[in-house]
DRENGUVEX-354827 format. One line per field, with one value per residue: x, y, z of N, C-alpha, C, O in turn; residue number from 1; residue in three letters. Coordinates in nm, 2 decimals. Each point is the difference from the previous one (the first is absolute). Example, Ala and Ser with C-alpha at 12.3 -4.5 7.8 and 13.67 -1.06 7.14 Angstrom:
2
n.u	(1.32 | -0.14);
n.v	(-0.57 | 0.11);
n.w	(0.78 | -0.14);
ca.u	(-0.09 | 0.09);
ca.v	(0.12 | 0.11);
ca.w	(0.00 | 0.00);
c.u	(0.09 | -0.08);
c.v	(0.12 | 0.11);
c.w	(0.00 | 0.08);
o.u	(0.10 | 0.05);
o.v	(0.00 | 0.11);
o.w	(0.07 | 0.01);
resi	(1 | 2);
resn	(ALA | SER);
This chain:
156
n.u	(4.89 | 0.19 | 0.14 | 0.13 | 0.13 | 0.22 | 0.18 | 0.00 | 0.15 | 0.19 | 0.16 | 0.12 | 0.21 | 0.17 | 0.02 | 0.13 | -0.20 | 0.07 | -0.01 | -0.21 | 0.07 | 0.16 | -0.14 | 0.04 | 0.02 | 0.20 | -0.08 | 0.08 | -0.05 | 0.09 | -0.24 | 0.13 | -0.12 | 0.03 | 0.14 | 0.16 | 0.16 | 0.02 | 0.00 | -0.13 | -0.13 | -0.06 | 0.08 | -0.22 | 0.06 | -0.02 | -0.01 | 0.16 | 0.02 | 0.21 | -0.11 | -0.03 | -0.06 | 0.02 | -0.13 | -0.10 | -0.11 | -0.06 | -0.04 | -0.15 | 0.08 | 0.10 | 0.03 | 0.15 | 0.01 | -0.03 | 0.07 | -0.11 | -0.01 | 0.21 | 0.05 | 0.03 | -0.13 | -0.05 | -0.15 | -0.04 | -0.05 | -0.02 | 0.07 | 0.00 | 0.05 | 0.16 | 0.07 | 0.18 | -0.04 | 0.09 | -0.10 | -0.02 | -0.04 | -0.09 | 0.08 | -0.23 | 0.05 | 0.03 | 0.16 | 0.12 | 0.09 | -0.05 | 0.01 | -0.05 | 0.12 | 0.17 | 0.09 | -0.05 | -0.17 | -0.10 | -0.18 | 0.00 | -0.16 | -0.10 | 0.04 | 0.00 | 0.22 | 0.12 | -0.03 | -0.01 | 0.01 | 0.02 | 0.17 | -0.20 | -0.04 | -0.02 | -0.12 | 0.01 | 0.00 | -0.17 | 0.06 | 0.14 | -0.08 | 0.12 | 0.16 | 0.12 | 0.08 | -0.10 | 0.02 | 0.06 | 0.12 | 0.21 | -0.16 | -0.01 | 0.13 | -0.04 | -0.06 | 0.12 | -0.18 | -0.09 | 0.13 | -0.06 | 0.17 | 0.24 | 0.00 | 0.05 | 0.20 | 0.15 | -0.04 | 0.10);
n.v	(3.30 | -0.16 | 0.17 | 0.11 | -0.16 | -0.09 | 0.16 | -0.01 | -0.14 | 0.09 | 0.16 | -0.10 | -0.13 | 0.03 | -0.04 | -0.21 | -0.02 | 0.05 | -0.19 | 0.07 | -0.14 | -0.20 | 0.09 | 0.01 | -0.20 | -0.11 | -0.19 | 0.17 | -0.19 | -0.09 | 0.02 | 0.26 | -0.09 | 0.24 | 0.00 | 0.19 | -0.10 | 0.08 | -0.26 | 0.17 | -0.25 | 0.23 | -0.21 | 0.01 | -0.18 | 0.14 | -0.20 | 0.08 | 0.17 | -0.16 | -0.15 | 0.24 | -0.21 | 0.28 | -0.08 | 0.22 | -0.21 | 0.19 | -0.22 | -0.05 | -0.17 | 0.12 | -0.23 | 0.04 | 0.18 | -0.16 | 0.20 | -0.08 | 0.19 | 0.02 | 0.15 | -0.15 | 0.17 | -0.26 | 0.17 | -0.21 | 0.05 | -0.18 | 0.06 | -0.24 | 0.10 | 0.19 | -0.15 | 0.17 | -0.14 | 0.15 | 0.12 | 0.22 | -0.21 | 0.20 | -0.23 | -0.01 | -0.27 | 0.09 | -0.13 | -0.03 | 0.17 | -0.11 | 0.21 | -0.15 | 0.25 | -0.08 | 0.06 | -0.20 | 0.16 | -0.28 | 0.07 | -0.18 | 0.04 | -0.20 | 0.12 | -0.24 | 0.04 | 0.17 | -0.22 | 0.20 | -0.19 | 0.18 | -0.12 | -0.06 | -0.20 | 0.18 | -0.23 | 0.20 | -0.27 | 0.00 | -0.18 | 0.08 | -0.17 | 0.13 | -0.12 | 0.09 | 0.08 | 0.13 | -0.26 | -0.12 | 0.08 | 0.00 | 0.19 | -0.20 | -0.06 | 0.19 | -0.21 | 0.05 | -0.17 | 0.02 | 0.18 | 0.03 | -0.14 | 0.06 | 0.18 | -0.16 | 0.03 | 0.08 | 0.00 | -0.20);
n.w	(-2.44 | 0.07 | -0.06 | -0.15 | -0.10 | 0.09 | 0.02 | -0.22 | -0.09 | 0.08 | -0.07 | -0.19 | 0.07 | -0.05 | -0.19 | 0.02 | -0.08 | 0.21 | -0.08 | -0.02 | 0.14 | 0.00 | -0.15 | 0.19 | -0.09 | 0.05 | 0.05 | -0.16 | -0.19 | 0.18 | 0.00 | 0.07 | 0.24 | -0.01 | 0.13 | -0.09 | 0.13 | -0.16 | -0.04 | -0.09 | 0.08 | -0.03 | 0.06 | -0.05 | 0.05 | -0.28 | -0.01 | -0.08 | 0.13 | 0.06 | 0.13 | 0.03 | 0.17 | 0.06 | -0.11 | -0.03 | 0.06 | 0.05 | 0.10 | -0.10 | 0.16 | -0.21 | 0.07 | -0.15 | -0.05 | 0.16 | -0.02 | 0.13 | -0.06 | 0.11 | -0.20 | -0.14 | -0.09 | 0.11 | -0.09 | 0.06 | -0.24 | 0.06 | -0.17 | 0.00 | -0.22 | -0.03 | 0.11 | -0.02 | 0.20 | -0.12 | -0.15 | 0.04 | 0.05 | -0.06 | 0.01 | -0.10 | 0.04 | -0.21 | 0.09 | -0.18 | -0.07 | 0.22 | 0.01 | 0.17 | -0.10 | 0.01 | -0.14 | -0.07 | -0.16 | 0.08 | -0.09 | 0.09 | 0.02 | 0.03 | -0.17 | 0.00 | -0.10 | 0.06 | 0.19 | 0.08 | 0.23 | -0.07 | 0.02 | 0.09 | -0.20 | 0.07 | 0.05 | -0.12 | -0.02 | -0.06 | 0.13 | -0.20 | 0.14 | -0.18 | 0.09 | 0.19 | -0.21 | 0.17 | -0.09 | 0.18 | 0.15 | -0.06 | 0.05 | 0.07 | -0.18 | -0.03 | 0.02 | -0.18 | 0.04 | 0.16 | -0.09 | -0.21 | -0.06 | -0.04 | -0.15 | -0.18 | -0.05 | -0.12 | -0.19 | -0.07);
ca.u	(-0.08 | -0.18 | -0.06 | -0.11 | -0.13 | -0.01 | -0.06 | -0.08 | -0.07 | -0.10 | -0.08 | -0.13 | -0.07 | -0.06 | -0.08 | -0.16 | -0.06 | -0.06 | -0.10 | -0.06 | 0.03 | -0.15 | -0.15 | -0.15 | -0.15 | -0.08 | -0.09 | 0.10 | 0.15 | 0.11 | -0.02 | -0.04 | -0.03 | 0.01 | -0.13 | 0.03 | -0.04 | -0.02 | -0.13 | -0.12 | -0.04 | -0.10 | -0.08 | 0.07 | 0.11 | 0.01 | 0.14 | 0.03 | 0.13 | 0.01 | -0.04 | 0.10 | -0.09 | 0.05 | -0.07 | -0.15 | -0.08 | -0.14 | -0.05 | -0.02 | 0.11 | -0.01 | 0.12 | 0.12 | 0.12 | 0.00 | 0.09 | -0.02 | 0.11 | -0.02 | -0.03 | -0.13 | -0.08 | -0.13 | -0.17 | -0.09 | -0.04 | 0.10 | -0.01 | 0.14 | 0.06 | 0.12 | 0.02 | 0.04 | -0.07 | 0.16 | -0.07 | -0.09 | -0.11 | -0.12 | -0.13 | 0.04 | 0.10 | -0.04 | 0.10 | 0.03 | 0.08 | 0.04 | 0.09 | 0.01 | 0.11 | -0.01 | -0.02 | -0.13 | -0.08 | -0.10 | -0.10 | -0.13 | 0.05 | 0.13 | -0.01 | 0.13 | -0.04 | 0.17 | 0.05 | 0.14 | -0.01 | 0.17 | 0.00 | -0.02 | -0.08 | -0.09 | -0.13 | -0.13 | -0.13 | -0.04 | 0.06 | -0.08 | 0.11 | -0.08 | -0.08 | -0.15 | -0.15 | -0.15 | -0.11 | -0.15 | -0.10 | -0.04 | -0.09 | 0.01 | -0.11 | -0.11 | 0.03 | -0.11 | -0.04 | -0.02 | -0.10 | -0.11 | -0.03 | 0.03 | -0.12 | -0.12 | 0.05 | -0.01 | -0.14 | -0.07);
ca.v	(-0.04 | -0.03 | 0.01 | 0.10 | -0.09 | -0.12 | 0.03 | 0.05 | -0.12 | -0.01 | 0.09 | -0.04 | -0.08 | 0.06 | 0.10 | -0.08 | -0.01 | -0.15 | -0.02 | 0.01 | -0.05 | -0.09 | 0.00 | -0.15 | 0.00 | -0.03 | 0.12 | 0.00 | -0.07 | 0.09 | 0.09 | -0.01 | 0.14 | 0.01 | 0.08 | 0.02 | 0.00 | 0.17 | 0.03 | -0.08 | -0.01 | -0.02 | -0.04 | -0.17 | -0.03 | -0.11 | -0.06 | -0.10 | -0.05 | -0.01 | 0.12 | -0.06 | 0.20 | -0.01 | 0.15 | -0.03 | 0.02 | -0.03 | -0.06 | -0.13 | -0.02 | -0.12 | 0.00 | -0.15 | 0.01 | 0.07 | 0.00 | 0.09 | 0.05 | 0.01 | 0.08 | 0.06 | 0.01 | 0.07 | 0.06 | -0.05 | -0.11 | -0.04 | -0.09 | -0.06 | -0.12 | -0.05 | 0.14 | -0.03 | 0.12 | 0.11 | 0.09 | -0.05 | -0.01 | 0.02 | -0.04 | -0.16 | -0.03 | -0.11 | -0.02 | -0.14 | -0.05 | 0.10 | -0.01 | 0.08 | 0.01 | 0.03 | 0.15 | 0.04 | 0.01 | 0.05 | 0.01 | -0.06 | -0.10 | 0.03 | -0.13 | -0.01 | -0.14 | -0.01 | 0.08 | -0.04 | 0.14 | 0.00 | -0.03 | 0.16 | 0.05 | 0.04 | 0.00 | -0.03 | -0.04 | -0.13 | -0.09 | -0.09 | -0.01 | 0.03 | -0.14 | -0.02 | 0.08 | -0.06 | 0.04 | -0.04 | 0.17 | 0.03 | -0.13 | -0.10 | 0.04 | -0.04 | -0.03 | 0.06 | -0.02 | 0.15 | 0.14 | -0.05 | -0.10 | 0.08 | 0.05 | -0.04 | -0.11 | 0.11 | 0.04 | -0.05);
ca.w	(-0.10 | 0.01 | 0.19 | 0.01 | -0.06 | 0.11 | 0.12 | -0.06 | -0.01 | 0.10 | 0.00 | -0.04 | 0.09 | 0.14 | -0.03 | -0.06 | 0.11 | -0.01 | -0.11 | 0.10 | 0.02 | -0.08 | 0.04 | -0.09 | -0.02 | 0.13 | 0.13 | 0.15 | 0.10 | 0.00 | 0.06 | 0.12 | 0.00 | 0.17 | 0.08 | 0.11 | 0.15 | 0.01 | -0.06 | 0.11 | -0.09 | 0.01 | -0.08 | -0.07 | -0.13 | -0.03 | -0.04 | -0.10 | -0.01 | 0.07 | 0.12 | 0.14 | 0.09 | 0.08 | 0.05 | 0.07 | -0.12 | 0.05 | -0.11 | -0.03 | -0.12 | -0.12 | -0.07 | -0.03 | 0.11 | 0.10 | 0.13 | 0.12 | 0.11 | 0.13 | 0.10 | -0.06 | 0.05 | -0.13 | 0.03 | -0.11 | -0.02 | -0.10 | -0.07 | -0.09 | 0.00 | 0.05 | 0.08 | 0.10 | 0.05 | 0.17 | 0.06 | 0.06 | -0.07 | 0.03 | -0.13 | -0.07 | -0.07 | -0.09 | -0.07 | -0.02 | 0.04 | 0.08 | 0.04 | 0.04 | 0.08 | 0.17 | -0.02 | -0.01 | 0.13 | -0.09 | 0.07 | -0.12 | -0.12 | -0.10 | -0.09 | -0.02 | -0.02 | 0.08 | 0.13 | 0.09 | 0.07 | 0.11 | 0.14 | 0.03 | -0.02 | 0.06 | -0.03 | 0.12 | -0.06 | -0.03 | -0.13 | -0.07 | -0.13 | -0.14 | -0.06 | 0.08 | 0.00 | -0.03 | -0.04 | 0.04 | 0.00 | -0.16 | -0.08 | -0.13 | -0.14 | -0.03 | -0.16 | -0.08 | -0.19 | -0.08 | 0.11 | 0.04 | 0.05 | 0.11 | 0.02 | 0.05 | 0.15 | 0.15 | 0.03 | 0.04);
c.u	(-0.11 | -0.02 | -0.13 | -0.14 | -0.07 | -0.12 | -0.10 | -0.13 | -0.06 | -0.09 | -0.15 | -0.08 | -0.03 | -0.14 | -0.14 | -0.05 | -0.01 | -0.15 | -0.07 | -0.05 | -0.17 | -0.10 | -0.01 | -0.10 | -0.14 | -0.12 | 0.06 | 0.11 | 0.11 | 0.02 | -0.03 | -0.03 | 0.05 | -0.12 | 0.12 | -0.02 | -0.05 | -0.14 | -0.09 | -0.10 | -0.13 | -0.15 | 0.03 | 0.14 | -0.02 | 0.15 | -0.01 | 0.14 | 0.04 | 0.02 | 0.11 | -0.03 | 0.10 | -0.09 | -0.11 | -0.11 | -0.11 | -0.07 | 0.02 | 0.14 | -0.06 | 0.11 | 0.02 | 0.09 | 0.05 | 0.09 | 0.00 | 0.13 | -0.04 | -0.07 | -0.12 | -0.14 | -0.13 | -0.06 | -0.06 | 0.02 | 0.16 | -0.04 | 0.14 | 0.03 | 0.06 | 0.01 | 0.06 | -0.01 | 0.06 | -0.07 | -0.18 | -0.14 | -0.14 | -0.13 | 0.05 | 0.09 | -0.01 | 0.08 | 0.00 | 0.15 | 0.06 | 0.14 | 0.00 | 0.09 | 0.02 | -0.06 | -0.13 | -0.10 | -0.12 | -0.10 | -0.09 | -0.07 | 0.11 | -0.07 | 0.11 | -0.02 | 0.12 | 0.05 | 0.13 | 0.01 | 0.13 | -0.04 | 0.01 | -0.08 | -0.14 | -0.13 | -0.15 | -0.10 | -0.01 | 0.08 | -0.12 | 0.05 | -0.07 | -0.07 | -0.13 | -0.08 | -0.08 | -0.07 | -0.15 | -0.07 | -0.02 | -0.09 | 0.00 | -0.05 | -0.14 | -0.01 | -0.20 | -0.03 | -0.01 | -0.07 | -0.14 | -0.02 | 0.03 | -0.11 | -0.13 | 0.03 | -0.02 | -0.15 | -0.07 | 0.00);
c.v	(-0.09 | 0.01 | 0.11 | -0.05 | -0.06 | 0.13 | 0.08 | -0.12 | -0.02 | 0.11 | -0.01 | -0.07 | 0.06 | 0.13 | -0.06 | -0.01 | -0.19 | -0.05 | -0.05 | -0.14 | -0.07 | -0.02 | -0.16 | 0.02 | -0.04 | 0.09 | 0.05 | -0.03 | 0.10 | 0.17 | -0.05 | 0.13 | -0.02 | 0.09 | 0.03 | 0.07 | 0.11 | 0.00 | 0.00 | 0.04 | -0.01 | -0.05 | -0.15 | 0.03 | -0.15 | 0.01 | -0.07 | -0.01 | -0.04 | 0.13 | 0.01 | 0.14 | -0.05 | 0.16 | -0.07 | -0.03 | 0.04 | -0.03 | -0.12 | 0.01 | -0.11 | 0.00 | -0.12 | -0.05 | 0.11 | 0.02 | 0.08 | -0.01 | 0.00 | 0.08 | 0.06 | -0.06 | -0.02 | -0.06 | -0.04 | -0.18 | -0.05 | -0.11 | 0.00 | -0.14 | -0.05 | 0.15 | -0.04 | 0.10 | 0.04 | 0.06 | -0.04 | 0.03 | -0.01 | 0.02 | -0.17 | 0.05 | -0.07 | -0.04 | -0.12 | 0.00 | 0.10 | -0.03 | 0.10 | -0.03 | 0.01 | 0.15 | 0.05 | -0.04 | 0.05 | 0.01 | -0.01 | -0.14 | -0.07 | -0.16 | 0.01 | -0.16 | -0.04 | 0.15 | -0.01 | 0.14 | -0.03 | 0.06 | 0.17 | 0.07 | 0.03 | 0.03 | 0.01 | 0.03 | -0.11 | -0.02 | -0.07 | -0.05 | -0.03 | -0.12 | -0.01 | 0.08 | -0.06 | 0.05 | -0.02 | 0.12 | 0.00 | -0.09 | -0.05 | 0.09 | -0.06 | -0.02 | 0.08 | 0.03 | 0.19 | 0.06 | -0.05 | -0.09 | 0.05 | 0.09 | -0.06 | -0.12 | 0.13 | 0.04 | -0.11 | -0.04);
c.w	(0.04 | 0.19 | -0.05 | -0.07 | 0.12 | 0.08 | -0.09 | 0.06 | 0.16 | 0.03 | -0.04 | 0.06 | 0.15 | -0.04 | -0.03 | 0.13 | 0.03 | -0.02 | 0.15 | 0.02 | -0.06 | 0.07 | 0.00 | -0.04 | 0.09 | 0.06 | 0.10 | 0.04 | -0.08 | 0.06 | 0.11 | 0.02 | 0.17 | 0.07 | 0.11 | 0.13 | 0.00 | -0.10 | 0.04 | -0.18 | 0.05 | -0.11 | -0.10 | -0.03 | -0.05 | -0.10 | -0.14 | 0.00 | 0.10 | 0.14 | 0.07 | 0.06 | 0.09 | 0.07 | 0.05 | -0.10 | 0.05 | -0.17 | -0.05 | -0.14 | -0.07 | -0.07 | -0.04 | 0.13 | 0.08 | 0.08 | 0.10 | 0.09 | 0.12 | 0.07 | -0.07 | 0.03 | -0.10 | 0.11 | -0.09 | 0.00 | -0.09 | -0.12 | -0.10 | 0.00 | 0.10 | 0.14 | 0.12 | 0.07 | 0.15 | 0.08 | 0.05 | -0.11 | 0.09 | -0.07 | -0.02 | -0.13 | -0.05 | -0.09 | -0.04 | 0.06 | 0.10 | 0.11 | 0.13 | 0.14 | 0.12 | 0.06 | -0.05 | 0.11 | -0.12 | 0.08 | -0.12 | -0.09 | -0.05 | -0.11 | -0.08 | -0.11 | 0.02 | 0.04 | 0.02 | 0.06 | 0.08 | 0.14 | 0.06 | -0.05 | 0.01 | -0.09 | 0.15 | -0.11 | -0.07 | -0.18 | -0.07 | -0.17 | -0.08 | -0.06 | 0.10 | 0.02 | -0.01 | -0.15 | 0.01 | -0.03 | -0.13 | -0.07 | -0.13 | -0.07 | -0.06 | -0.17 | 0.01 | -0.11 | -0.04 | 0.11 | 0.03 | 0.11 | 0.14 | 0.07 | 0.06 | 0.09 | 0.12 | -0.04 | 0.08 | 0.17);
o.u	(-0.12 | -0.07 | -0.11 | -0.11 | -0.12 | -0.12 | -0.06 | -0.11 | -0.11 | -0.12 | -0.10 | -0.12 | -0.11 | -0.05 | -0.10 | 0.07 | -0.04 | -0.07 | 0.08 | -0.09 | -0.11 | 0.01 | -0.03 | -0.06 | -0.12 | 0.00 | 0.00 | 0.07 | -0.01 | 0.11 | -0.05 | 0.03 | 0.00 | -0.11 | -0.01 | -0.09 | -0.04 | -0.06 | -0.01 | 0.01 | -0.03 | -0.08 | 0.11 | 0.02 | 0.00 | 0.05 | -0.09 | 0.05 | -0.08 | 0.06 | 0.07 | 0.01 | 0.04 | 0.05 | 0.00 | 0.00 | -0.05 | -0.01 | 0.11 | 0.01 | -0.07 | 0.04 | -0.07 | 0.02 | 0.03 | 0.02 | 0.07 | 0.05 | -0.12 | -0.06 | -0.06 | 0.00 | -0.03 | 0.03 | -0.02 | 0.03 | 0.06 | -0.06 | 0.05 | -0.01 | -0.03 | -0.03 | -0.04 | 0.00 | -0.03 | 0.02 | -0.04 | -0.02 | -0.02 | -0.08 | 0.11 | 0.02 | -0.02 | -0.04 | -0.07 | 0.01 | 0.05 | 0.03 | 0.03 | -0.01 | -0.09 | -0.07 | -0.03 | 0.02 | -0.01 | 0.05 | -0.03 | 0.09 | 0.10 | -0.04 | 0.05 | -0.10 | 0.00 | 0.02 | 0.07 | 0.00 | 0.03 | -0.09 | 0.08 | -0.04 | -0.06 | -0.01 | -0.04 | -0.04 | 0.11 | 0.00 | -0.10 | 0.05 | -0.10 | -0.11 | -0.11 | -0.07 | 0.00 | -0.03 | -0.08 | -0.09 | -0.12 | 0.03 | 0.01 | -0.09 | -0.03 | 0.02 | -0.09 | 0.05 | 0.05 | -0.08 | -0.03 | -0.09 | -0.10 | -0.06 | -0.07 | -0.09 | -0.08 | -0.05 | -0.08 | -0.09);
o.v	(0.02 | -0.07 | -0.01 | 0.05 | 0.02 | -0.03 | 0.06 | 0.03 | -0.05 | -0.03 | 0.03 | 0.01 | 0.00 | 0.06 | 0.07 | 0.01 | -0.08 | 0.09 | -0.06 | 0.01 | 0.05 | -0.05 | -0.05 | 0.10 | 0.04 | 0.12 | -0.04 | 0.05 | 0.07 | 0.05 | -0.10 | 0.09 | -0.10 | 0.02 | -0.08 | 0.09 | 0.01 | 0.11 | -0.09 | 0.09 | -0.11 | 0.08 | -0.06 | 0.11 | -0.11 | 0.10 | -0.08 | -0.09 | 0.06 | 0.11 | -0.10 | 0.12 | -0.11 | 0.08 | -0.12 | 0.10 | -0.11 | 0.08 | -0.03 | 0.07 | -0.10 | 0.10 | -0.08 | -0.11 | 0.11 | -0.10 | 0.10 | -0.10 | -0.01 | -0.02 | 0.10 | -0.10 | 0.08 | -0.08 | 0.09 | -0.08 | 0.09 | -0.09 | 0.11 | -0.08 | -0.10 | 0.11 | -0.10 | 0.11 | -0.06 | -0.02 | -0.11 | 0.11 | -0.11 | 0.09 | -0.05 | 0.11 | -0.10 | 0.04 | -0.06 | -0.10 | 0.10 | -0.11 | 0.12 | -0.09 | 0.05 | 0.00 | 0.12 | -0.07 | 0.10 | -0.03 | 0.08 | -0.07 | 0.06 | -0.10 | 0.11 | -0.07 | -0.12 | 0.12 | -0.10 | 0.11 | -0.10 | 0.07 | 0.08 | 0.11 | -0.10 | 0.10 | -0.07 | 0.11 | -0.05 | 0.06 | -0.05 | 0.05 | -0.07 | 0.01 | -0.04 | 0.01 | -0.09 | 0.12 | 0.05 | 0.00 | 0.00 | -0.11 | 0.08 | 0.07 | -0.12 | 0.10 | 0.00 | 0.08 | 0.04 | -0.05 | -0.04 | 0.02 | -0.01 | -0.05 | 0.04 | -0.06 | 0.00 | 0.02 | 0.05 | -0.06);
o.w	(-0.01 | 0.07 | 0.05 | 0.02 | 0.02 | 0.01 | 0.09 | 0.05 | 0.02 | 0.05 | 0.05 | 0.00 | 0.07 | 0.09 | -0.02 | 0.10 | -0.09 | 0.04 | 0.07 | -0.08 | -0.02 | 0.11 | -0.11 | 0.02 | 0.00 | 0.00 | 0.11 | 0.09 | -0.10 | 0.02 | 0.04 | -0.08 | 0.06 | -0.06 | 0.10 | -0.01 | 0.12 | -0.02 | 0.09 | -0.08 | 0.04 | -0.05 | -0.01 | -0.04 | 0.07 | -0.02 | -0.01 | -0.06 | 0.07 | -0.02 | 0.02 | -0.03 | 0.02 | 0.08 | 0.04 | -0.08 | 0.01 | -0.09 | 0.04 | -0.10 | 0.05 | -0.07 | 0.06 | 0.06 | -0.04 | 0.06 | -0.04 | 0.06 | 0.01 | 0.11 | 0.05 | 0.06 | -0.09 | 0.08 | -0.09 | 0.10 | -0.06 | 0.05 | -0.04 | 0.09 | 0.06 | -0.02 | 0.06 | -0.04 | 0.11 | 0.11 | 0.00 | -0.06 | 0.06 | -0.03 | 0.03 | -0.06 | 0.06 | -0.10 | 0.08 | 0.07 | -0.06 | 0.03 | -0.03 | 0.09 | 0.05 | 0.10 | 0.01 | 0.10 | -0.07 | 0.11 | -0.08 | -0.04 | -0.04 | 0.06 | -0.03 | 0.01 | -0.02 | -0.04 | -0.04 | -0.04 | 0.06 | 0.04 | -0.03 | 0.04 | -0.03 | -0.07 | 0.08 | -0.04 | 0.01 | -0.10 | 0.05 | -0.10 | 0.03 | -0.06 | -0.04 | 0.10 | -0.08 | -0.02 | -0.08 | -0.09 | -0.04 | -0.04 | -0.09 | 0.04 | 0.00 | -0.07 | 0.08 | -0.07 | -0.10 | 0.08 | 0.12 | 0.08 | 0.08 | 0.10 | 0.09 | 0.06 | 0.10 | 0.11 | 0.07 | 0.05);
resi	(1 | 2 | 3 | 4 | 5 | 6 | 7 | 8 | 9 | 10 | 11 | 12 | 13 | 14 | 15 | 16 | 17 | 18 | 19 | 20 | 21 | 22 | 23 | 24 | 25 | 26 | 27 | 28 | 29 | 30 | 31 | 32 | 33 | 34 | 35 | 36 | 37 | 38 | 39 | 40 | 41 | 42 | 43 | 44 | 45 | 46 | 47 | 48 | 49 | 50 | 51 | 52 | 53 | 54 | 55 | 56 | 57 | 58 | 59 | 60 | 61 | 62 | 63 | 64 | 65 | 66 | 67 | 68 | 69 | 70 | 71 | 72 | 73 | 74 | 75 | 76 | 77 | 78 | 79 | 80 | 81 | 82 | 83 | 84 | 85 | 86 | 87 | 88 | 89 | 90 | 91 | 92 | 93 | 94 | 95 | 96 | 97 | 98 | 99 | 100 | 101 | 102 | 103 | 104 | 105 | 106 | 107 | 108 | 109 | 110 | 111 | 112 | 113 | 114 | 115 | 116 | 117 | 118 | 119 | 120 | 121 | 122 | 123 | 124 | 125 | 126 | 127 | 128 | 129 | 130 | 131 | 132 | 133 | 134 | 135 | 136 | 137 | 138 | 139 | 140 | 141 | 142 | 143 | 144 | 145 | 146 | 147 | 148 | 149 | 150 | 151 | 152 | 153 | 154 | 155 | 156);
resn	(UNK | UNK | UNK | UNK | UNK | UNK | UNK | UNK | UNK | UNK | UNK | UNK | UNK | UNK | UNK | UNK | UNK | UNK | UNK | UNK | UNK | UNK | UNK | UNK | UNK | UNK | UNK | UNK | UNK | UNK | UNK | UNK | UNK | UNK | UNK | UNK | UNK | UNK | UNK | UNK | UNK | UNK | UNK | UNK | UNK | UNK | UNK | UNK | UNK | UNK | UNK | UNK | UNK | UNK | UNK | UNK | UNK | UNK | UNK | UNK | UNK | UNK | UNK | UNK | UNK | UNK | UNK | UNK | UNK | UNK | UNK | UNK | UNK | UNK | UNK | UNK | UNK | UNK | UNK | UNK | UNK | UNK | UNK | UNK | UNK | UNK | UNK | UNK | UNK | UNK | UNK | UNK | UNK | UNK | UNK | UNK | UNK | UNK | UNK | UNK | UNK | UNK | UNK | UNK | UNK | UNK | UNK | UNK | UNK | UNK | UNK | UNK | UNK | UNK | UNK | UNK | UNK | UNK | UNK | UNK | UNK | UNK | UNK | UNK | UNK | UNK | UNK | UNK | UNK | UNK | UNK | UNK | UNK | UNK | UNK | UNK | UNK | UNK | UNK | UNK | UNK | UNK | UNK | UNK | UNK | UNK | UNK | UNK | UNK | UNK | UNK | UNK | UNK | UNK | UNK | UNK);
């Protein structure tokens, strides 16, 4: 009497599908995406959700966050927040917060505003850390009463 209620009752339960799991609202956070070893991506990849390449990119990666595998391969430019970086990268790198592993091999650029490179890890190009860009090159603003005044300063 109540074994055939007991096992009705799981039947039903085993029949519900499980409920697919919570979005954030976030830009992205909580999503991730891969790029696996058998990928080759010819062209940008940009990101809103967290990155993780283990294939080949020819093209400038844009993401939040970054993870490169060992054996994978970008051809371009990098920019992220955060990126820890295994494989070999061929282009500048632009991260605030980087990480890169014994096992990588960047050839490029790198600006950074926190470094940490493990013992083995391989940069052939110049460091620069995000507080010392030059802004000298960028010329001051010019206050101006109205178009006219501009106009006839460069006429004269």
């Amino acid at each position: 009497m109540f074994n055939s209620n007991n096992r009705n009752n799981r039947d039903e339960r085993q029949s519900i599908p499980p409920a697919p799991p919570a979005q954030s609202g976030g830009r992205g956070r909580g999503m991730f995406s891969v790029i696996g070893p058998d990928i080759i991506v010819t062209g940008n990849l940009t990101a809103t959700a967290d990155l993780h390449i283990d294939g080949r990119v020819e093209g400038d990666v844009h993401c939040g966050t970054l993870a490169q595998g060992a054996e994978s391969q970008i051809f371009g430019s990098v920019s992220a927040e955060v990126a820890r970086l295994a494989g070999s990268v061929e282009g500048s790198v632009r991260v605030k917060t980087l990480t890169v592993e014994r096992s990588a091999k960047i050839t490029g650029d790198v600006e950074y505003e926190t470094i940490t490179i493990e013992n083995g890890g391989h940069i052939d190009g110049r460091l620069k850390h995000m507080s010392s860009i030059d802004t000298s090159a960028i010329p001051a603003p010019r206050i101006v009463s109205s178009p006219f005044a501009v106009a006839n300063e460069e006429a004269a």
